[in-house]
N, C-alpha and C positions, 0 to 999 in steps of 0.2 A: 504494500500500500504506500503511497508516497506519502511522505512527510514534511513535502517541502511546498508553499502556498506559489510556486514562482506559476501555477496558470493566473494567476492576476492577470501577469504582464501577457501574457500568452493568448487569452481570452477575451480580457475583455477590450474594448474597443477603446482605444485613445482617444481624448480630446480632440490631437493635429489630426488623426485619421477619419475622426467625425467633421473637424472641420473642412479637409480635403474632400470628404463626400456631398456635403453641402454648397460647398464652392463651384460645384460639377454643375449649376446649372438648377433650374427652378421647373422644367418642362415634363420631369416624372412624374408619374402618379404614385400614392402609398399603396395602391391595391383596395382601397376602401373609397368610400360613395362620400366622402366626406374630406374637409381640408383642404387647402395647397392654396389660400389665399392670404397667407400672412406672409411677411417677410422679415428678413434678422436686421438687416438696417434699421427698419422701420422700429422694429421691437413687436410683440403682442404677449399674451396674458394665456401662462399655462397654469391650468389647476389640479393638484395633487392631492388624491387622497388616499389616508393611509386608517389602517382596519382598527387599533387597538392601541392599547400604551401599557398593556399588564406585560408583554413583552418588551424589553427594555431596549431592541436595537431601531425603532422606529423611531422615536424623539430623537435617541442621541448621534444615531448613524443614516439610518438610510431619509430623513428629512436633508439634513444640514450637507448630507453626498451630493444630493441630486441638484439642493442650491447653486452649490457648487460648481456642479459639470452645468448646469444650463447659464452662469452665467458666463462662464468658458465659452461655451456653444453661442451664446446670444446675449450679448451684453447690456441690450434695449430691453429685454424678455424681463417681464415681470412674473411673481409668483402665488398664486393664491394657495393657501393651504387650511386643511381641517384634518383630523382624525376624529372616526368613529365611535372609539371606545365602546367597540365589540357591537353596537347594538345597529342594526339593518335598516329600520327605519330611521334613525339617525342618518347616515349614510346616504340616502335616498334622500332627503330633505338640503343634507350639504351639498351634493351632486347637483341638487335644482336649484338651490341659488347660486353656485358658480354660474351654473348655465344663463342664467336672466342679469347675472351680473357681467356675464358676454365674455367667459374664457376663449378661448381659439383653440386647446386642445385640453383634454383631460388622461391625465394617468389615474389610473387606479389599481389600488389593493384591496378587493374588495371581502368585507365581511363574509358575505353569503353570495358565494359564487353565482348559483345559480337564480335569484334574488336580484342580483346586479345586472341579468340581461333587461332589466326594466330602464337602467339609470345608461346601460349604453344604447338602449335606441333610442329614449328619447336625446340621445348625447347627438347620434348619428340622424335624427331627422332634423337636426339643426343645423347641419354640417359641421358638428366638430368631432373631429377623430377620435380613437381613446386607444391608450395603451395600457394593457394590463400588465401589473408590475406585479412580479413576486407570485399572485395568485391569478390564474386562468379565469376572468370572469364571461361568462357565458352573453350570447347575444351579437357573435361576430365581431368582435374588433380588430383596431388594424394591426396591430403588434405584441407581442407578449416576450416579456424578459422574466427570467427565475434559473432557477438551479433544476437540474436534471433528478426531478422527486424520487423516484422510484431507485436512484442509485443511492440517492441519502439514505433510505430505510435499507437497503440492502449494505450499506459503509458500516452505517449502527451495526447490524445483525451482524454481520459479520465480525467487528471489532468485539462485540460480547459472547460470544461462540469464541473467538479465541481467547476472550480473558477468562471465559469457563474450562477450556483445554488447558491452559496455564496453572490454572486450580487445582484440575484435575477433579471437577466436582461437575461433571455433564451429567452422568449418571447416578450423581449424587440427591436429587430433589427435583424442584420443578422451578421455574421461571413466571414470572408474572410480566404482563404486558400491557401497560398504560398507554391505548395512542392518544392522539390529539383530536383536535374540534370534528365533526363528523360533519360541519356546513365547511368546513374548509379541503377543497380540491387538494390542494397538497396533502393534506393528512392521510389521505386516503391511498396517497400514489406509498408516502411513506408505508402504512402499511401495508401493502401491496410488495413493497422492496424487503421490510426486513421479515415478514411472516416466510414467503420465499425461500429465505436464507434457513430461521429457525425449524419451522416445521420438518419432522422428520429427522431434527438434531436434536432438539431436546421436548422436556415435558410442560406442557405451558399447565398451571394451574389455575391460572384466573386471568382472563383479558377485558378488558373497557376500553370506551372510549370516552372523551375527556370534553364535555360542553365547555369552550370559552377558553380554553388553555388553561384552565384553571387552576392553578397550582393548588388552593383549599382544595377542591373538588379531587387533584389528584392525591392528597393526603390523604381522604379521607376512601378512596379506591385502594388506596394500600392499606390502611387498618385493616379494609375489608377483608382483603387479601390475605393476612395477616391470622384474620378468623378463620376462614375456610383453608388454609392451607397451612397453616403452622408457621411460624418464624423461621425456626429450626428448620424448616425444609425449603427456604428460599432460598435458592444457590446465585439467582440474578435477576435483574430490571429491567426491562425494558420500556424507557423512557423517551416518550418522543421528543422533547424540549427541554432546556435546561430549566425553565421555569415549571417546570410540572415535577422534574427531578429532586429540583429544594424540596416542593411537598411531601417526595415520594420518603427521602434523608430524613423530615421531620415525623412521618407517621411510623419509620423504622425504629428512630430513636426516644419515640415515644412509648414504642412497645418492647424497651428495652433492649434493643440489637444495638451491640457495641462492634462486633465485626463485620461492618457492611459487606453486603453480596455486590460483585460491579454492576454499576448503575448507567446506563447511555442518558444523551443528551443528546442538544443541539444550538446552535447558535452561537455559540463560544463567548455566553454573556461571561462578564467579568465573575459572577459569582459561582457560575459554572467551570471557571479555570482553576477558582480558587479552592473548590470542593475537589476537583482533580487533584491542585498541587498537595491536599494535606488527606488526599486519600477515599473521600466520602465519596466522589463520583469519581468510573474509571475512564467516562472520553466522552467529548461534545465534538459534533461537525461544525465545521468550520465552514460558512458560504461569505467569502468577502464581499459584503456588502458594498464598497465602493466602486468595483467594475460594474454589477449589477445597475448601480444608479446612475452612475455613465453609460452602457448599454439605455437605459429607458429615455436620458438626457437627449441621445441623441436621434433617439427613435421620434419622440416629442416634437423636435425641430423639424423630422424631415417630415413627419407626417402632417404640420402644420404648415409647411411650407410646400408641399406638393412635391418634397423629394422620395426618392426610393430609397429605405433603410437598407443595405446591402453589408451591414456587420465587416468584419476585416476576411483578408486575405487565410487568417489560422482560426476564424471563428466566426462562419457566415450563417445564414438563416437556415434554418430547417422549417418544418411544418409540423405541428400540433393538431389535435382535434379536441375542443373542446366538447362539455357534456352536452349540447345539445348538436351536436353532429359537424359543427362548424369548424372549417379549416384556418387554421390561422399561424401567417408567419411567426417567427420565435426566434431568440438565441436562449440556448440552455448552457450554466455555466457550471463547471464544476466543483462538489464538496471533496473538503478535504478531512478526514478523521483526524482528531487531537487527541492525544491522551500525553501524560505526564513527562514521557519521553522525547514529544517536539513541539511542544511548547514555546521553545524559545526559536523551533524553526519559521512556525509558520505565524499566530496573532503577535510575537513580539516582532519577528523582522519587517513584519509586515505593516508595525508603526499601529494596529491598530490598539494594543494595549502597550504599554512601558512596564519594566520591571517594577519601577518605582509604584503603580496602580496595585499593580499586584500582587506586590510583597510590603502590604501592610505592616502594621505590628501582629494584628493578630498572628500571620501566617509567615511571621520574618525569621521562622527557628526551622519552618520546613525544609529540608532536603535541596527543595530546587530554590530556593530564595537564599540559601546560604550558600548553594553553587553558585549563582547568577550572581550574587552582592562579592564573591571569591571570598567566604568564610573559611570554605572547605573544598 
């Protein structure tokens, strides 16, 4: 498995190559019924929105990313923005005043996939484009940027099948499996990837799924779990996110388990590296959000400007089907699994966390914080 995060550079689409594809001329169409009347001189007005804030990489990364690459991309370009906080009708309501407030193009993350084909046609009877960012939202749009889901759940599975062969504890008990939201497209591709992988390796004892991400909700799926299958006989976790993961560490060490069984993630939030570094969680995937939001950045631009998103020369468009049968261009980028051992390969080289974030006080005697600070 790699360990090294260098697809950033390899994937995702540069600024200078976004803005050499833009410079190509104003006469493409995006493939969609919508768009190709604004211009970067001029400036116009893109609206983003994003699904939730219990997960922690939307406020502090993938918003402030995409600022970022769009005003790389379009320096006149103004930016409207809302987040959902998980709830659909919300969502639907921020979507409709962008729209009357006259954005020219919309990205979205949407809560409820398929829910959200409402908020892209009337996006698209207005002519303004949508690109779905992160989650697949249903109803035909022009573009969609995310990570290759179905390989994330299978990086997990895999990554916890070999910390159970490490153990030596496959045949020891059984596994419990926490996925994520069941309105969320991705969760679904996840579990799709890592059941794939476990079934027929090991014994699942109890599986759910997880309303909202909710990390309470996953605490309290582990107690469950906990009941029905003994503590004693949990050998590992399956965790879809690193925020459901904290839950899963608190309903374990609530029922008294002092030797955690390995636990997956994802996201590679900061409190997720930190339960790695000191043991409590064995690995979070890694999906660097900032190619991703430069991928959407420049998808945004050309779809509002009537160009053709054409991705780079080592990472061009493929084609998708969303859930209601609809083909749609994409770039999928790729995860990378973290656990304790490249850590400092891939979120610290890659400047998205610092040693210094990470090796608080609480966690400044672990292993990897007294390697990294050269204690030891």
């Amino acid at each position: 498995m790699n360990t090294r995060s260098g697809f950033v550079h390899r994937t995702a689409v540069s600024t200078a190559a976004a803005l050499a594809l833009l410079a190509a001329g104003c006469g493409a169409t995006t493939g969609g019924d919508a768009g190709g009347e604004a211009s970067v001189e001029e400036g116009f007005n893109v609206g983003l929105l994003l699904p939730e804030s219990k997960t922690a990489r939307y406020e502090k990364f993938d918003k402030p990313y995409f600022e970022e690459a769009l005003k790389e991309l379009c320096e006149n370009c103004t930016l409207s923005y809302q987040n959902a906080d998980q709830e659909t009708a919300k969502q639907q309501a921020q979507a409709d005043a962008m729209l009357t407030e006259g954005i020219d193009v919309m990205v979205l993350d949407a809560v409820d996939a398929e829910s959200a084909a409402s908020i892209v046609s009337n996006a698209k009877s207005q002519g303004v484009p949508v690109v779905a960012y992160d989650r697949l939202a249903e109803g035909g749009v022009d573009y969609y940027v995310s990570f290759d889901n179905k390989t994330v759940g299978k990086t997990q599975g895999e990554a916890l099948l070999e910390a159970l062969e490490e153990e030596n504890t496959v045949n020891d008990g059984e596994v419990v499996v926490i996925h994520g939201a069941p309105t969320d497209p991705n969760a679904a591709d996840f579990k799709a990837g890592v059941m794939e992988v476990l079934k027929g390796h090991v014994d699942i004892g109890a599986e759910y799924d997880t309303p909202d991400w909710s990390p309470d909700k996953a605490q309290e799926q582990m107690e469950g779990a906990i009941t029905s299958v003994g503590a004693d006989d949990i050998v590992g976790v399956y965790s879809a996110n690193d925020g459901m993961a904290a839950g899963i560490v608190a309903g374990l060490k609530s029922a008294g388990v002092e030797d955690l069984p390995p636990i997956t993630g994802q996201d590679a939030e900061i409190a997720g590296i930190q339960r790695i570094i000191s043991g409590e969680q064995y690995m979070t995937v890694y999906k660097a959000i900032r190619p991703e939001a430069e991928v959407a950045a420049g998808m945004a631009v050309a779809a509002a400007t009537g160009e053709e998103y054409k991705g780079d020369d080592e990472k061009g468009l493929t084609e998708v089907e969303d859930g209601s049968g609809e083909t749609v261009k994409a770039v999928l980028l790729e995860p990378i699994a973290v656990t304790e051992e490249n850590v400092e390969d891939t979120v610290v080289s890659d400047g998205f966390y610092s040693i210094e974030e990470i090796c608080t006080d609480r966690y400044a005697s672990t292993d990897f914080c007294k390697t990294a600070n050269g204690e030891q």
